[in-house]
C-alpha positions as CSV (number, residue, x, y, z in Angstrom):
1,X,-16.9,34.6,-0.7
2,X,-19.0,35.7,-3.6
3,X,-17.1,38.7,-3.9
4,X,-13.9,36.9,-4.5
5,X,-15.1,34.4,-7.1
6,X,-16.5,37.8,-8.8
7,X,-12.8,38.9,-8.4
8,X,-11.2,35.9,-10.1
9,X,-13.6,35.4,-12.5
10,X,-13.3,39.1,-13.5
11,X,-9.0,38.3,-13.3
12,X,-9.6,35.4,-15.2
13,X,-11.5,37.2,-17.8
14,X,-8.7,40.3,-18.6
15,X,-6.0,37.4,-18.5
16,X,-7.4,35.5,-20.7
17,X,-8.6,38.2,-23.3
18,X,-4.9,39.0,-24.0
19,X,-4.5,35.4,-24.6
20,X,-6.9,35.6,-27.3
21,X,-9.3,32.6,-25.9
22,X,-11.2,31.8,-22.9
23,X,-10.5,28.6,-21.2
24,X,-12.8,25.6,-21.4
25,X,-13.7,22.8,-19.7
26,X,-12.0,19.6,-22.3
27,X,-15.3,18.1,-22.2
28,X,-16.7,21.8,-24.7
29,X,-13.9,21.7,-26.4
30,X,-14.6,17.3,-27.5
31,X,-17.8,18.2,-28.1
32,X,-17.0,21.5,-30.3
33,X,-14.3,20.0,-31.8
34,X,-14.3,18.1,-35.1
35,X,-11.4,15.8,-34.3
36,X,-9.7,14.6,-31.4
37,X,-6.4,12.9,-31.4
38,X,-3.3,11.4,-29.6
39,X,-0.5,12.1,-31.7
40,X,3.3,12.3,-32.0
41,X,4.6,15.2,-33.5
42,X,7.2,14.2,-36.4
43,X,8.1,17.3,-38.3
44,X,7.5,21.2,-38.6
45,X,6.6,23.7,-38.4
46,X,6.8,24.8,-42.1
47,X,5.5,27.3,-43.3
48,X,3.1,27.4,-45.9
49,X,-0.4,28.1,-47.5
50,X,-3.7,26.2,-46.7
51,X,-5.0,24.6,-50.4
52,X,-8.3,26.0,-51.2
53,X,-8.8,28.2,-48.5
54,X,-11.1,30.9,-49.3
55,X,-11.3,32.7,-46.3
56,X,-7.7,34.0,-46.8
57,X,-5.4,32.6,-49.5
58,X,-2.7,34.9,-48.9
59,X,-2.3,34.0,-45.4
60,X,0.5,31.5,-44.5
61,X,0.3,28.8,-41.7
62,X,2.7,26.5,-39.7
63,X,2.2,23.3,-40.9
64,X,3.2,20.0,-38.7
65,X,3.2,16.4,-39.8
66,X,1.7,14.0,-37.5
67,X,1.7,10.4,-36.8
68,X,-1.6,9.5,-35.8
69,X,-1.5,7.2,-32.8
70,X,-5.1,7.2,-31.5
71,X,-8.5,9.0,-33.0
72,X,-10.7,10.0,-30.4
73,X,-13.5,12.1,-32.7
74,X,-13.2,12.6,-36.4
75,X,-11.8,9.7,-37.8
76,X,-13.4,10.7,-41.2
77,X,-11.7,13.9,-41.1
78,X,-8.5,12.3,-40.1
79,X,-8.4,9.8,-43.0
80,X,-9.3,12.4,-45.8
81,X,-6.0,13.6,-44.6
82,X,-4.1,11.1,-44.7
83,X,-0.5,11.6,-46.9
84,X,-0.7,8.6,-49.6
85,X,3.2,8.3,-49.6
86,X,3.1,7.8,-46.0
87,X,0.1,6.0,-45.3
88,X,-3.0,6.6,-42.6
89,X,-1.0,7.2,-39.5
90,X,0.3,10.5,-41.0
91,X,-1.4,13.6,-41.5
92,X,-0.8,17.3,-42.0
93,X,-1.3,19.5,-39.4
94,X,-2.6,23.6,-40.2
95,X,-1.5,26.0,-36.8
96,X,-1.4,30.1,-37.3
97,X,1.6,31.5,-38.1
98,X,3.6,33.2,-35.0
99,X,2.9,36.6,-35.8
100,X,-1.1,35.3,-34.7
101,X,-1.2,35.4,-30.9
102,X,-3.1,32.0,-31.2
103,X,-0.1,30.0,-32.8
104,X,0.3,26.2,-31.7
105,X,3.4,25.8,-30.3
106,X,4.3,22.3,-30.9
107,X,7.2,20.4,-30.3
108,X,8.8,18.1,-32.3
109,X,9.4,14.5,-31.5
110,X,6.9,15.2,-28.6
111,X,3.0,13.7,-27.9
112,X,0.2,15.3,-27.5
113,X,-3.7,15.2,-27.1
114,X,-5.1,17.8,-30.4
115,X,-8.3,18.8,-31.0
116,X,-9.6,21.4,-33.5
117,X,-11.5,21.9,-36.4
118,X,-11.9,21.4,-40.1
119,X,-11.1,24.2,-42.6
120,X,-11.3,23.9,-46.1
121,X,-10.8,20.0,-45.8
122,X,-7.9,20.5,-43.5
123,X,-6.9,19.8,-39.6
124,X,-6.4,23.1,-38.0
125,X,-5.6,23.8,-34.6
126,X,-4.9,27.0,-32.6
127,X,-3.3,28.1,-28.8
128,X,-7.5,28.3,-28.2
129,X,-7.7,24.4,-29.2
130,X,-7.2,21.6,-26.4
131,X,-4.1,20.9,-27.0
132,X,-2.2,19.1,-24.2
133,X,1.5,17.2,-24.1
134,X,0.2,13.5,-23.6
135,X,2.0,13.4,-20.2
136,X,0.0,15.4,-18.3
137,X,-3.3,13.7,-19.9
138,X,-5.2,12.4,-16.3
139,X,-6.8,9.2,-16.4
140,X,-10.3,10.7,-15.8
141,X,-9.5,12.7,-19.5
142,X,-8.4,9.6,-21.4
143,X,-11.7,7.9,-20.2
144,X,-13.7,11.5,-21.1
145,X,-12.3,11.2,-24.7
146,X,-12.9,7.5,-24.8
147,X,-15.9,6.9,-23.9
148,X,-17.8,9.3,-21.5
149,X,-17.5,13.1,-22.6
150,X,-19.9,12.9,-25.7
151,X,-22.7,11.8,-23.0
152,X,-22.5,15.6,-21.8
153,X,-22.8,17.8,-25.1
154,X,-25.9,18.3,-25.0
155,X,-24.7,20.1,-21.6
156,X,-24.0,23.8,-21.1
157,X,-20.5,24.0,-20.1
158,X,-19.5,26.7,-19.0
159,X,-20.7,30.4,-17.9
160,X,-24.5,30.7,-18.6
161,X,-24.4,33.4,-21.8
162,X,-23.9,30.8,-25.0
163,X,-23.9,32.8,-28.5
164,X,-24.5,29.4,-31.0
165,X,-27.8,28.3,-32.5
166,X,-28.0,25.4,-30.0
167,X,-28.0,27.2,-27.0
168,X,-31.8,26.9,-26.2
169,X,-31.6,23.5,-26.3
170,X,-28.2,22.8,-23.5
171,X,-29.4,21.8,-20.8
172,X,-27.9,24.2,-17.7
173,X,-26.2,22.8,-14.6
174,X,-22.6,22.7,-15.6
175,X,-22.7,26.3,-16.8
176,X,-20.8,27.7,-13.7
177,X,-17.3,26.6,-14.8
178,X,-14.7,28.0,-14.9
179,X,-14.9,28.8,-11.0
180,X,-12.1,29.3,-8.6
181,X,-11.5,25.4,-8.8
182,X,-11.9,25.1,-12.8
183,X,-8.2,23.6,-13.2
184,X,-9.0,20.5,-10.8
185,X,-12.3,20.3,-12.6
186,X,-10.9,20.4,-16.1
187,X,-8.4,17.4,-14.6
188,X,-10.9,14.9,-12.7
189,X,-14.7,16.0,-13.1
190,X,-16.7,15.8,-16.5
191,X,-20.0,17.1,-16.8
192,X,-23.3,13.9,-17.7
193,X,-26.9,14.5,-17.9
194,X,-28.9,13.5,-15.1
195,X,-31.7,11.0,-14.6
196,X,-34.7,12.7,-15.8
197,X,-32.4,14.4,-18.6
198,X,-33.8,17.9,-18.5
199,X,-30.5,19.1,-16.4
200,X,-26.9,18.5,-16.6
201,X,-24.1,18.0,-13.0
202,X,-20.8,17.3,-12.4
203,X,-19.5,14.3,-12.3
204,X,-16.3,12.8,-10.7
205,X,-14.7,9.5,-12.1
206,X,-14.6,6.2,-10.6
207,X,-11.3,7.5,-9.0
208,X,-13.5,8.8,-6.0
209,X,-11.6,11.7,-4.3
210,X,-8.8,12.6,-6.8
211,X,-10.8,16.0,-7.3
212,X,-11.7,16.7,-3.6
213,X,-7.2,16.2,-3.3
214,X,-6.8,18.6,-6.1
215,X,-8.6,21.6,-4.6
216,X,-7.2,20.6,-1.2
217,X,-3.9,21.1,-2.6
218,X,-5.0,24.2,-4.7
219,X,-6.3,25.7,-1.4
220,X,-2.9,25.0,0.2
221,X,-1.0,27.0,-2.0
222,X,-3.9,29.8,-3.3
223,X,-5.6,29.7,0.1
């Protein structure tokens, strides 16, 4: 048994290295992000340069225009970006171009969840971003981005080695995802600090047995 989870964690590794990004549980990537949104996707992409971006002014971007239907984290950053002629519900959008393996992808006319980060005053997202069509958004997610996954950042999510300044201080005992069962995590479990709160566990939502049916089903097919 431990030699297979070695096995898929060592697959999951070389498949997601030519992807450019390693996935994460949502609940990192809320509480790494600097905004979180539902949005509907109106225009784009266009191409164009980021204003005042010193890291690489020559470098062009796909730019998308967003109206903003619900802010999750960030509404500071969101409303700094607003477009004046269109009012706050619309917003530019910075992805890499498609000649960057981590371009966006978006469709038009379409909804999704977004997160990403700030760059020289701009949204920006990339393929490593959450970034999920709004349909396929579980129930247990909407309430993570809500209300419950900021009660697990100061959690280490994910495999044990962590390379930021606040590493010392996450507490461990979510720290072995992604596992063989990460995709039905990454659905119904978030990750809360326990009583005590010197250690972290997985939680499932309300919705008791929705994750125990996932990895059932997982099993069926990838016995």
């Amino acid at each position: 048994m431990v030699l297979l989870q070695v096995l898929f964690i060592t697959l999951l590794f070389v498949a997601t290295s030519l992807a450019s990004c390693f996935p994460e549980h949502p609940q990192k990537q809320f509480c790494k992000a600097d905004f979180v949104v539902h949005a509907r996707v109106l225009y784009g992409p266009e191409s164009d340069y980021m204003p005042n971006s010193g890291r690489n002014p020559s470098m062009k971007y796909h730019v998308y225009q967003l109206r903003i239907l619900e802010i999750f984290k960030g509404r500071d950053h969101v409303q700094k970006n607003l477009i004046p002629a269109k009012g706050f519900n619309f917003v530019n959008l910075y992805t890499p171009s498609p000649r960057v393996s981590a371009a966006a992808g978006l469709v038009p006319n379409s909804e999704y969840l977004l997160s990403g980060r700030v760059e020289a005053g701009y949204l920006y997202t990339s393929f490593c971003n959450w970034r999920q069509r709004w349909a396929g958004v579980t129930s247990e997610q909407l309430e993570g981005v809500r209300t419950q996954y900021n009660k697990g950042c100061q959690c280490l999510i994910g495999f044990s080695f962590c390379f930021t300044k606040d590493c010392p201080r996450l507490l461990k005992g979510c720290d072995g995802f992604p596992d063989s069962n990460f995709d039905c995590r990454a659905k119904f479990d978030r990750c809360e600090i326990n009583f005590g709160g010197n250690s972290c566990s997985w939680l499932s939502s309300k919705r008791r047995g929705r994750f125990q049916q996932c990895v059932k089903i997982s099993q069926r097919f990838f016995p």
